[in-house]
PLY file of the C-alpha trace (Angstrom):
ply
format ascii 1.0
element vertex 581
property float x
property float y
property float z
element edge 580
property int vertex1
property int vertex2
end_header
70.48 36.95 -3.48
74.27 36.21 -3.70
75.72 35.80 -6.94
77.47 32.86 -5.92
76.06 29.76 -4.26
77.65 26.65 -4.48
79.01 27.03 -1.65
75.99 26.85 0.49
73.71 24.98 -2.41
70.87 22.69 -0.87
70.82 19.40 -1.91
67.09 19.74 -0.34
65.44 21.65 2.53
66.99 19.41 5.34
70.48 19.49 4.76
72.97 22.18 3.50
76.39 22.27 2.06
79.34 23.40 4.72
82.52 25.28 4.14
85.05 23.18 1.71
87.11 22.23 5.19
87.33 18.34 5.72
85.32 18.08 9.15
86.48 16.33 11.97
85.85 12.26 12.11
82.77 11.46 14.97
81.73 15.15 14.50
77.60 15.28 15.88
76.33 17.33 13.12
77.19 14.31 10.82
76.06 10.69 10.01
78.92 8.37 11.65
79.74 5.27 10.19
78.18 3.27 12.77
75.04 5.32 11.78
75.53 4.47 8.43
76.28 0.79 8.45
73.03 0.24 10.39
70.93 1.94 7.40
72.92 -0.41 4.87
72.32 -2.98 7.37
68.21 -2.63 7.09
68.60 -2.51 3.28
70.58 -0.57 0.92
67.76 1.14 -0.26
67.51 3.55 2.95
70.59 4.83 2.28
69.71 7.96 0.68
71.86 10.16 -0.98
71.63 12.75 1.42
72.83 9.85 3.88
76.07 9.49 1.55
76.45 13.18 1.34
76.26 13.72 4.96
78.91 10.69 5.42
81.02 12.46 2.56
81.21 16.00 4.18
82.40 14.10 7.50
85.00 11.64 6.59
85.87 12.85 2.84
84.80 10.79 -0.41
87.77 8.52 -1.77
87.15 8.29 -6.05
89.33 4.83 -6.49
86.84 2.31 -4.76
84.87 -0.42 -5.72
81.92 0.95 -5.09
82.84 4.17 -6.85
83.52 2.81 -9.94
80.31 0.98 -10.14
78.28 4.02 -9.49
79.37 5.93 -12.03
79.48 2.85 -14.46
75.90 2.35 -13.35
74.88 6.43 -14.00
76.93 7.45 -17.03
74.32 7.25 -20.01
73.81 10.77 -21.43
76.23 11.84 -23.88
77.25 15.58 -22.88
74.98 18.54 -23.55
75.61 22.21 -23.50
72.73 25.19 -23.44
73.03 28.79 -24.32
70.72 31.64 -23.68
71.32 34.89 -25.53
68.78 37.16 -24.00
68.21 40.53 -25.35
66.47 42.05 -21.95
63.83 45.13 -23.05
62.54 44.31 -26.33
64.07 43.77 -29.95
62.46 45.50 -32.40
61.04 41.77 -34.36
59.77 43.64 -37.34
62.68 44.76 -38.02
64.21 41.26 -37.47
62.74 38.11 -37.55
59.52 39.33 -37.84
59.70 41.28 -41.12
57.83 43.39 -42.19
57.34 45.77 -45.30
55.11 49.08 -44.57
55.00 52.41 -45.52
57.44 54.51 -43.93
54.88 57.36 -42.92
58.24 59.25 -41.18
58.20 60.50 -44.32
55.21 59.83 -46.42
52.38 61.31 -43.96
48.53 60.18 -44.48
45.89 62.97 -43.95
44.96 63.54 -40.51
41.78 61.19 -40.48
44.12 58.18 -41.24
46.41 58.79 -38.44
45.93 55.59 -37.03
47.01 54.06 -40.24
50.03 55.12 -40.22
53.46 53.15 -39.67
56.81 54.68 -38.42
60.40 53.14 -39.59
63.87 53.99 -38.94
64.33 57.53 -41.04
66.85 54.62 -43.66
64.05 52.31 -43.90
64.16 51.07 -47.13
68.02 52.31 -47.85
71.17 49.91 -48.43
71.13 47.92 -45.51
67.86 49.15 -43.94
65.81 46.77 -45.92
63.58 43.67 -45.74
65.83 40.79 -46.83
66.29 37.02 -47.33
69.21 34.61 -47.70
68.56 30.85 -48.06
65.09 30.08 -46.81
65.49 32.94 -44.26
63.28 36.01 -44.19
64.43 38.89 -42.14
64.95 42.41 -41.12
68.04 44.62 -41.27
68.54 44.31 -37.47
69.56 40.43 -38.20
71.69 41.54 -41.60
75.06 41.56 -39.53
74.40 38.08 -38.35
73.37 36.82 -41.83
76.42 34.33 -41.60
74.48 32.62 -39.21
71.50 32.17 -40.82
72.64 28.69 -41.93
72.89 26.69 -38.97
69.98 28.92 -37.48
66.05 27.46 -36.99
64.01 30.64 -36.58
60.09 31.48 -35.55
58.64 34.66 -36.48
54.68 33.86 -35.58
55.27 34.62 -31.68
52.90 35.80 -29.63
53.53 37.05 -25.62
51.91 40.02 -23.39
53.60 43.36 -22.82
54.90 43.36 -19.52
58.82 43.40 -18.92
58.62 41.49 -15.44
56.07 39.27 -16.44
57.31 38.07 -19.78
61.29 38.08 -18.43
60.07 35.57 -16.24
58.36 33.71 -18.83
61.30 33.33 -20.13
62.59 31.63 -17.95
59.91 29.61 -16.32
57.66 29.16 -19.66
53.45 29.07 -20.33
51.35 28.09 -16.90
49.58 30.23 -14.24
52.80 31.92 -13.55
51.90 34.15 -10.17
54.80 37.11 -10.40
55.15 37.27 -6.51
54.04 33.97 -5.50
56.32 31.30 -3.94
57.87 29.16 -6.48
56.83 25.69 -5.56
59.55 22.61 -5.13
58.28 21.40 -9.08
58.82 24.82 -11.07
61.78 24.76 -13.19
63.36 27.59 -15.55
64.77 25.18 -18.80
67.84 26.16 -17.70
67.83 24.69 -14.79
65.56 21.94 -16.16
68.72 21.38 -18.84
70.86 21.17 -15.57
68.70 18.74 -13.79
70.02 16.33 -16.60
73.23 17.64 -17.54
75.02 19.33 -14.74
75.98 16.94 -12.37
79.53 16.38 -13.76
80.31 20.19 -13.78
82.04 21.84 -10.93
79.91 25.23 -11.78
76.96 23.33 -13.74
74.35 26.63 -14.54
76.05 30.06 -15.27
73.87 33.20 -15.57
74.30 36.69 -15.93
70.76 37.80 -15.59
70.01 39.33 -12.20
66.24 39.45 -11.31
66.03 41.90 -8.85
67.91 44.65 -11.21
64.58 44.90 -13.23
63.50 48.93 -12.27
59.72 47.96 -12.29
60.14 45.19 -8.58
60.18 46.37 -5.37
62.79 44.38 -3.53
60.72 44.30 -0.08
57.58 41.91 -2.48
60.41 39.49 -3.84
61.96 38.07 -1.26
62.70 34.33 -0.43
60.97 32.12 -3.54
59.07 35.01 -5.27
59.92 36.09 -8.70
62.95 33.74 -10.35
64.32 31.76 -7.81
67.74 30.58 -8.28
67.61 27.08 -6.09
64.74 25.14 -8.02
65.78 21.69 -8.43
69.00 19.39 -6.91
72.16 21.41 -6.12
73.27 20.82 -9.50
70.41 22.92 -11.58
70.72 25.88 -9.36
71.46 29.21 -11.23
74.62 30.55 -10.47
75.63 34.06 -10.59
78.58 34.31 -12.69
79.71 38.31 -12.31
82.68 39.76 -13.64
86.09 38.08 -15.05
88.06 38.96 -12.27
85.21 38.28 -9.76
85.03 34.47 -10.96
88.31 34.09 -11.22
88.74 34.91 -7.66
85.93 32.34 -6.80
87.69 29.43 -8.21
91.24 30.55 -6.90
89.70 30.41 -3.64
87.96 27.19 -4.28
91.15 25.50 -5.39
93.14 27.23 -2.48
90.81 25.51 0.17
90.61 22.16 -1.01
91.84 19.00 0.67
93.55 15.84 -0.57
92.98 14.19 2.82
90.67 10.58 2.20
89.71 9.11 5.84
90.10 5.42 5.26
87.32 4.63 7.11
85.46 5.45 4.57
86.60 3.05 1.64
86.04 0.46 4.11
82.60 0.74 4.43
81.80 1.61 0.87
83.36 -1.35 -0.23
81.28 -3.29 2.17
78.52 -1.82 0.09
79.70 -2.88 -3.26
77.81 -5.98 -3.69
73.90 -4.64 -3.20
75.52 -1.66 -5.67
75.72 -4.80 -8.02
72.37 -5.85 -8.16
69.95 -4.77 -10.55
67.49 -4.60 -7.26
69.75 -2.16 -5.96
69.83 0.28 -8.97
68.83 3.47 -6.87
71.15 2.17 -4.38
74.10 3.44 -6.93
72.17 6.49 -8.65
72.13 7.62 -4.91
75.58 6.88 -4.16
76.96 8.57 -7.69
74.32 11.80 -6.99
75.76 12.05 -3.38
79.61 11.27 -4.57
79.22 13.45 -7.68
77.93 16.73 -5.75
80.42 16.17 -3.05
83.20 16.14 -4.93
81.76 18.96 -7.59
81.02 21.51 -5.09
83.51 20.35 -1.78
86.73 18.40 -3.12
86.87 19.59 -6.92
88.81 22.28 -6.10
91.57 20.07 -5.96
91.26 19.62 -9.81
91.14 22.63 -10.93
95.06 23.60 -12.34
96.70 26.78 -10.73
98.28 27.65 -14.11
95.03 27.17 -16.24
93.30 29.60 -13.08
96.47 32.16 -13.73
95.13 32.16 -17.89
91.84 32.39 -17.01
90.19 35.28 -18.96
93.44 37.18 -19.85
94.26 35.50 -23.20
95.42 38.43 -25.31
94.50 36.56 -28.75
90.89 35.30 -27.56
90.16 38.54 -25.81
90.62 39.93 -29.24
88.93 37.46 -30.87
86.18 38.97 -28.36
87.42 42.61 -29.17
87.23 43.06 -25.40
87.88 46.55 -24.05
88.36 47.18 -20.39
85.22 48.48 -20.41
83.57 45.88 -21.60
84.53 44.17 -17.98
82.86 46.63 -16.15
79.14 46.77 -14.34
77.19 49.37 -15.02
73.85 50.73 -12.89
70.22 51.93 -14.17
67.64 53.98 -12.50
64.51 52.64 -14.19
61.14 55.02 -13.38
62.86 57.07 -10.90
63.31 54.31 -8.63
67.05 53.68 -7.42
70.01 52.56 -9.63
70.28 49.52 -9.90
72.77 46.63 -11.76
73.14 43.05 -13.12
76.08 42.64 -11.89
77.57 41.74 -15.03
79.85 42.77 -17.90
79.26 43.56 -21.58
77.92 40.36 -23.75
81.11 39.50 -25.46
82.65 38.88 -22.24
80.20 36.84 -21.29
80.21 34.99 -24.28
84.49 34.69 -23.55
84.12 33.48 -20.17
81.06 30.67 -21.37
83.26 29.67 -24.29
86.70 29.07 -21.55
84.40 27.72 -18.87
83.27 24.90 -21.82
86.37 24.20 -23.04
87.76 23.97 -19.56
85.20 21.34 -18.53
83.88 23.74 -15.62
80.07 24.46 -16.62
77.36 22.94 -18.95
74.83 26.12 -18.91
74.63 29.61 -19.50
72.11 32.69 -19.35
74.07 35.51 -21.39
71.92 38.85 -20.93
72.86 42.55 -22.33
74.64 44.32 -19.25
72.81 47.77 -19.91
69.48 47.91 -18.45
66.69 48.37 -20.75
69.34 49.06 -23.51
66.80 47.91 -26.36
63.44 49.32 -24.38
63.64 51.81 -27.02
60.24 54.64 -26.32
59.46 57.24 -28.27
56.75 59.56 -28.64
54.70 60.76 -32.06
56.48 64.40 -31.66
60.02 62.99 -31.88
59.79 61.32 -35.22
59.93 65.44 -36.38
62.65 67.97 -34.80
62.64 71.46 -34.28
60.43 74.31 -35.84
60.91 72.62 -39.43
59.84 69.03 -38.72
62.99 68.06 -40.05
62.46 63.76 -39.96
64.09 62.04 -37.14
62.46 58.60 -37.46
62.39 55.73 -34.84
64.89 54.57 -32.23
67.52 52.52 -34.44
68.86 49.84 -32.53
71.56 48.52 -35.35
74.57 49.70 -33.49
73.08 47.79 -29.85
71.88 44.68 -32.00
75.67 44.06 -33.02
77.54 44.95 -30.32
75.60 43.41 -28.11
74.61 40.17 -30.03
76.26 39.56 -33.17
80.05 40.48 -32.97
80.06 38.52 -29.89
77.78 35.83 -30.74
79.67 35.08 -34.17
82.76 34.66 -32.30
81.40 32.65 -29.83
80.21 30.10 -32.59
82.95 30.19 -34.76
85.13 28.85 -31.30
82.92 26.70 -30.40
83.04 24.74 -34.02
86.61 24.83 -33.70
87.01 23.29 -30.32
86.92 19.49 -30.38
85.31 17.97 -27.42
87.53 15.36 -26.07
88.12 12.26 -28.04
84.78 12.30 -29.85
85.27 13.38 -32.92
82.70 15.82 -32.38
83.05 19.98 -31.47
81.55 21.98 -28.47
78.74 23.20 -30.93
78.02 19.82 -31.93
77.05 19.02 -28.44
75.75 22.78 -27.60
71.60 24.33 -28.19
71.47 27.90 -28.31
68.61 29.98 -27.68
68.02 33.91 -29.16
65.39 35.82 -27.52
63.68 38.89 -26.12
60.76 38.94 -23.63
58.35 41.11 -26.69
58.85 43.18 -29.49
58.26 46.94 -29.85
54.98 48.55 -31.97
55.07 50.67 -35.19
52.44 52.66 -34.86
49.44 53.80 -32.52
45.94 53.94 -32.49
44.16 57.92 -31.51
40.96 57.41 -32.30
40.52 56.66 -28.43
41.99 59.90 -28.19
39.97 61.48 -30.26
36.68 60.20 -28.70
37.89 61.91 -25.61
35.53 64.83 -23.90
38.86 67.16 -23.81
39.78 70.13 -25.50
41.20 69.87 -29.26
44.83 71.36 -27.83
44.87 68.54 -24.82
43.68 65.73 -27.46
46.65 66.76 -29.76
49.10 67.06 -26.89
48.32 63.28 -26.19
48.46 62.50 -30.13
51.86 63.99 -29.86
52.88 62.25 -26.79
51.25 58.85 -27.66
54.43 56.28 -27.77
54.92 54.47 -30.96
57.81 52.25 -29.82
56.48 50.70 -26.96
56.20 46.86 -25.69
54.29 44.69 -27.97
53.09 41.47 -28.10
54.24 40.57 -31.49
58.12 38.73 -32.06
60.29 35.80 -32.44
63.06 33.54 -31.14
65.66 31.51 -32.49
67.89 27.88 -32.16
71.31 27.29 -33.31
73.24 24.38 -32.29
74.54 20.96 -33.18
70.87 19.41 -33.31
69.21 22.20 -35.10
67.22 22.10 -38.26
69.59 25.15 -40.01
68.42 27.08 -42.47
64.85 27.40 -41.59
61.43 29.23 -40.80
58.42 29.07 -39.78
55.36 31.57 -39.10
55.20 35.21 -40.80
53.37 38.36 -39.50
50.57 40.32 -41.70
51.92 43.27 -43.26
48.34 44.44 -42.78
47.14 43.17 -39.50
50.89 43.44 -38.04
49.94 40.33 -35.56
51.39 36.73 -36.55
49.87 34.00 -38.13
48.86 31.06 -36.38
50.86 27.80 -36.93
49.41 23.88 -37.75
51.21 21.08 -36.21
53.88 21.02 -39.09
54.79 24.60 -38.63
52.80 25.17 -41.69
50.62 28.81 -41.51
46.91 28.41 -40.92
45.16 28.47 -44.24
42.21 30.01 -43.03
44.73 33.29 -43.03
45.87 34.75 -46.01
49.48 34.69 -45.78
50.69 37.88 -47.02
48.25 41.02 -45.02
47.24 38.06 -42.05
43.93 38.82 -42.48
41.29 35.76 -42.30
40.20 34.95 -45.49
36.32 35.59 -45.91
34.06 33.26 -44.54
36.87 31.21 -43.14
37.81 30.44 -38.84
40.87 29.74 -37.56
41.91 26.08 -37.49
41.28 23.96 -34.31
44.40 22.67 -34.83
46.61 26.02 -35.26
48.15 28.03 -32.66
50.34 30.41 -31.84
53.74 29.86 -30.06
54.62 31.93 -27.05
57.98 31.45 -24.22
56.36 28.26 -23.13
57.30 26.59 -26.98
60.60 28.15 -26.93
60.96 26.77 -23.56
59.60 23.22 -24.81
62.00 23.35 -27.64
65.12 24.16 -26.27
64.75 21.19 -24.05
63.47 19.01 -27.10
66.54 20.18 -28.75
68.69 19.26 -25.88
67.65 16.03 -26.12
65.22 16.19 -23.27
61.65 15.33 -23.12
60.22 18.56 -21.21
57.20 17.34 -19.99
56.96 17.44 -16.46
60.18 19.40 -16.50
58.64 21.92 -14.65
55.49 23.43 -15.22
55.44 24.36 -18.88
52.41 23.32 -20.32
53.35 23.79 -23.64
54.40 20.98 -26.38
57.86 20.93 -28.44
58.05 22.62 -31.84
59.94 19.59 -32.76
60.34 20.22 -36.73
62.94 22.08 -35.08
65.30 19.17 -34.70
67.65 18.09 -37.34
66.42 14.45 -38.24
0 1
1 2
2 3
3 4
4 5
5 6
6 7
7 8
8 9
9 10
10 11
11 12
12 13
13 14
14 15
15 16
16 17
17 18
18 19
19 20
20 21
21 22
22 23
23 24
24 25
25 26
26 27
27 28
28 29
29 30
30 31
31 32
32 33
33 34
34 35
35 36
36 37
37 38
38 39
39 40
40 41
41 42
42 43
43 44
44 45
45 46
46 47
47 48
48 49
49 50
50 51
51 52
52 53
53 54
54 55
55 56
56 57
57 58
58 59
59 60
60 61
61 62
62 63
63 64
64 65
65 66
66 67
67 68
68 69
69 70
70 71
71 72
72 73
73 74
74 75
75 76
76 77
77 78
78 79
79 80
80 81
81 82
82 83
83 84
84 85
85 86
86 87
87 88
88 89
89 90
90 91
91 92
92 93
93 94
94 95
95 96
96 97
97 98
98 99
99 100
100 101
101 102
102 103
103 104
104 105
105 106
106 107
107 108
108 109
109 110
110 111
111 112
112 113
113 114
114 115
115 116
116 117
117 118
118 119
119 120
120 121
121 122
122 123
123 124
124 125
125 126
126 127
127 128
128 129
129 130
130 131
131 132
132 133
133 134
134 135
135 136
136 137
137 138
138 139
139 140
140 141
141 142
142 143
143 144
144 145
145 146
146 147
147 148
148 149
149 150
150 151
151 152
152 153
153 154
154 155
155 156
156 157
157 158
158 159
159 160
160 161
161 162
162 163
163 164
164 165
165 166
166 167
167 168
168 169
169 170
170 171
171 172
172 173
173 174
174 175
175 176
176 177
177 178
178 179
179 180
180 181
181 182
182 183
183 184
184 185
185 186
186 187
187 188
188 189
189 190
190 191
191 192
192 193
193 194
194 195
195 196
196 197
197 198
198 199
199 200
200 201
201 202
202 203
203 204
204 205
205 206
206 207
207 208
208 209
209 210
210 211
211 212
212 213
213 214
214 215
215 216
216 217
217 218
218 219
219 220
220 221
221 222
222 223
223 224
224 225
225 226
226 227
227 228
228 229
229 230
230 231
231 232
232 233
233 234
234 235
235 236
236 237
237 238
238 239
239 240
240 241
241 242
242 243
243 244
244 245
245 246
246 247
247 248
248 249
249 250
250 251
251 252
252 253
253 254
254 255
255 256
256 257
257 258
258 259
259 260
260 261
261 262
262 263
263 264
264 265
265 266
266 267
267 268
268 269
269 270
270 271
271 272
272 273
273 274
274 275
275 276
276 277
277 278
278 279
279 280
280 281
281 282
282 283
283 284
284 285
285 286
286 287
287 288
288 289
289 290
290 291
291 292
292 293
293 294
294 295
295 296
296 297
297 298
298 299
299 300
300 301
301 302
302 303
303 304
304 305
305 306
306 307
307 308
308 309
309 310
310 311
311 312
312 313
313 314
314 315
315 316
316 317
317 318
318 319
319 320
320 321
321 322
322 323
323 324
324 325
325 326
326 327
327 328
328 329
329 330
330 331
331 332
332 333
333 334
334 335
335 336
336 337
337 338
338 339
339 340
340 341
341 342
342 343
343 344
344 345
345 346
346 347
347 348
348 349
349 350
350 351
351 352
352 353
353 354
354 355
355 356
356 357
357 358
358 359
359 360
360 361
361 362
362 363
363 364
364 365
365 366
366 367
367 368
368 369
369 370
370 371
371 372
372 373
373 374
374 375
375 376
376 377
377 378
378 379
379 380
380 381
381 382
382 383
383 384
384 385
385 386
386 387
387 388
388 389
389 390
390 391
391 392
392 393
393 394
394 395
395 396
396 397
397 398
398 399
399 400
400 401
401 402
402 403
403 404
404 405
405 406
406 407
407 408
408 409
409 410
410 411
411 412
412 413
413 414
414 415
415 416
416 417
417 418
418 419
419 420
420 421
421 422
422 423
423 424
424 425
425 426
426 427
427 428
428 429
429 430
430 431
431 432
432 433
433 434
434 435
435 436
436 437
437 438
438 439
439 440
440 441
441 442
442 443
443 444
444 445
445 446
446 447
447 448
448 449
449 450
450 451
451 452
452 453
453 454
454 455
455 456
456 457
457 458
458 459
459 460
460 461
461 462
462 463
463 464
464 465
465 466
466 467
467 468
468 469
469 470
470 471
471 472
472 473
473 474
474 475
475 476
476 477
477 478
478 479
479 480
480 481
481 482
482 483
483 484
484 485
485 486
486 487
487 488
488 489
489 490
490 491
491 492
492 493
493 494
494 495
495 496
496 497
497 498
498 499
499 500
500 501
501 502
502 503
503 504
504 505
505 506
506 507
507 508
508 509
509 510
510 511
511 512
512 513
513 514
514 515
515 516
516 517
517 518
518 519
519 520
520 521
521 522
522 523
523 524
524 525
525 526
526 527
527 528
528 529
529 530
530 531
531 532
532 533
533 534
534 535
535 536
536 537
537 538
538 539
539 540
540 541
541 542
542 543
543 544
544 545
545 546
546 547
547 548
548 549
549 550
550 551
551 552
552 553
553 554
554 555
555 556
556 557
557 558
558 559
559 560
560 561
561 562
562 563
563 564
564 565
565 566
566 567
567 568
568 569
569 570
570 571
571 572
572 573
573 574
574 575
575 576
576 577
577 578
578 579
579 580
């Protein structure tokens, strides 16, 4: 799968984009005028867009005409949008972030040996100054979120989140969101990621609409032979326009638009303007309206992904990335630029192709402000950086037992999201778009999230019931991993049209699973709210349920101004409390 695409992005299975050359007039692979006339001359309606785009990748696509003007006139009616994924790819620990929750810290305290299953393990601080269970404003959370605390503010956050356990399955259901997602089935013509969804609405304008820096085949667990073609995530769901491209490094982008700029042409055959102002008055009739959504879709991607080159500025290209004072707003290292490769389960190494987060973030906030791109998928470089195992034994070291306590992932958590994230933000507020009177985070919906969250404890009493010998049922009570993938975490929304400051679901501090929700975000009062246990003689509520990728998918788009259904396949609803009313 290339990392770039635009270059040869389908506008749909029959026709493909060619090299950014200007092809010769009366060349066969094209529509000719003549061709093209006696469509208009049936009725306007037959010419498709993919008739216009075919004419345009002939004879070049003039932007002063009649016919132009009306087009876009006729198409311009969404105010602009902007969508960020932060993706932490292996797990976040939630109950140690948005999922809080206060247990025993059995590291240290230890139960007798019968109640072994009832124990919890913490981070050997848990508990300490800045290891702690906190809140600020309406905002309950875990010492993993305190370094983004600032944030908290503008942030929306859900903590009841429930998902499966399976890094492939739940990355893509990320992506894709809640329906009989098939792993290495074909993605049909109607699937979606929101992303792309978001793009579908939003990207036309954009000379690089959808950014990402998540790579789907550098997940350890695929074999590359069973995801070929459409299987998996598949980058060219949707009009040219949505499809994911694959952003890379600084200096590998940069070198894509230098050579994008380098190869474009001013020449405009005049042929052309001719006939399209023969077509101007059926683009003026209400009758006609699909006449001039066509025209603008065709002219729009034409001039996007073949002629836009000539817009983009040779001196803003030579700045590109290299600004000493943002790159240290980013506190970018060379490092930071660099790819880096994983071998996951013995298989071979493998890589996203992509740099550390905060230049990521960098190159999303410059590719907004420059006008250049509408949507971005920023991931954490290091493969399974936060899929943090560990066994029983290693909570004790050495001979004495000396405490070691779980995998801390404060250090990852802000380097890899909050330094870079609150940066990012802060930019973005101070960035006016235009003459709008609004900023880029006004107009921008940002999404936190992690495909699951990681467990606390584990259960032996399977073990125990085993027909093995006492020594082989304590070597598996030793090896039994207590920070593995789990079902139980959260997500969050920041952005211009985001309900700040706010919460909804909790997790049982007994039952460690989260609450169901009502339609108001409310908890379930058939649960007591503090352990999550149902309260006796009580059922769940037929109206309650509990959010999984499919709301966060629903959401983002709801937040985006977008109504998601039929957006895809996501069959899940909006949480749209969400929104700021």
């Amino acid at each position: 799968m290339s990392r770039f695409q635009p270059l040869t992005c389908r506008i749909d299975d029959r026709e493909e984009l060619r090299p950014m050359t200007q092809a010769h007039p009366g060349n066969a692979d094209h529509l000719t005028r003549r061709d093209l006339l006696r469509k208009g001359a049936t009725t306007a309606v037959t010419v498709s867009a993919l008739d216009l785009f075919s004419y345009f990748n002939a004879y070049g696509m003039p932007q002063n005409t009649k016919a132009a003007k009306i087009a876009k006139a006729v198409t311009e009616e969404h105010e602009p949008h902007f969508m960020i994924t932060w993706y932490i790819e292996g797990g976040w620990e939630s109950y140690d972030m948005f999922s809080p929750v206060i247990t025993p810290n059995n590291v240290l305290h230890r139960l007798p040996p019968e109640k072994l299953s009832d124990e919890t393990y913490r981070v050997l601080k848990f508990g300490e100054p800045g290891y702690g269970i906190y809140k600020h404003g309406n905002i309950r959370y875990g010492y993993l979120a305190e370094n983004g605390k600032e944030l908290l503010p503008e942030m929306a956050v859900l903590s009841s989140m429930d998902t499966g356990e399976f890094h492939s399955g739940e990355r893509l259901k990320v992506h894709m969101g809640s329906y009989n997602l098939q792993l290495q089935a074909d993605r049909e013509d109607d699937e979606r990621s929101y992303m792309q969804a978001f793009s579908e609405v939003y990207g036309q304008p954009y000379i690089l609409p959808h950014l990402s820096w998540h790579y789907w085949l550098s997940d350890g667990e695929l074999n590359e032979q069973q995801y070929t073609g459409r299987k998996g995530y598949y980058s060219n769901l949707g009009p040219a326009h949505a499809h994911t491209i694959y952003a890379g490094t600084p200096a590998t982008m940069k070198s894509f638009l230098n050579r994008m700029q380098a190869t474009s042409s001013d020449t405009v055959n005049r042929q052309i303007e001719k006939f399209l102002d023969n077509l101007t008055p059926s683009l003026m009739k209400d009758a006609n309206l699909e006449v001039a959504k066509s025209f603008h879709s065709a002219s729009s991607v034409y001039d996007n992904l073949a002629n836009a080159g000539r817009n983009l500025d040779r001196t803003m290209l030579t700045r590109l990335f290299s600004d000493p004072e943002l790159r240290a707003k980013f506190d970018i290292k060379p490092a930071d630029e660099l790819i880096t490769y994983s071998s996951i389960n013995g298989n071979k190494a493998r890589t996203k192709f992509s740099p550390a987060t905060n230049v990521q973030a960098m190159m999303t906030y410059e590719m907004m402000r420059a006008g250049l791109s509408c949507a971005f998928f920023i991931e954490t470089r290091n493969i399974r950086e936060f899929d943090s195992h560990a066994d029983r034994k290693s909570l004790w070291r050495g001979k004495e037992r000396t405490p070691h306590g779980q995998p801390d992932q404060t250090a990852s958590m802000n380097e890899q999201l909050w330094k870079p994230l609150k940066a990012l933000v802060k930019l973005l507020k101070e960035t006016p778009y235009k003459n709008t009177g609004k900023s880029l985070y006004d107009l921008t919906t940002i999404v936190l999230t992690s495909e699951f969250g990681r467990t606390i404890k584990g259960d032996v009493d399977a073990i125990r019931a085993m027909k093995i010998s006492d020594e082989d049922k304590q070597k598996q009570i030793d090896g039994q991993d207590i920070s593995q993938h789990w079902r139980v975490t959260s997500a969050a929304f920041l952005g211009g049209k985001t309900r700040g400051n706010f919460q909804v679901g909790s997790v049982g501090e007994k039952t460690l699973l989260p609450i169901p929700l009502m339609p108001d975000g409310s908890l379930d009062p058939a649960y007591n709210a503090v352990t999550g246990d149902l309260k006796p003689g009580a059922t769940q509520s037929k109206q309650s349920h509990l959010p999984n990728h499919g709301d966060v998918y629903a959401t983002a788009l709801h937040l985006a101004d977008i109504a998601p259904k039929g957006r895809g396949r996501n069959d899940r609803a909006p949480l749209t409390y969400f929104k700021r009313t």
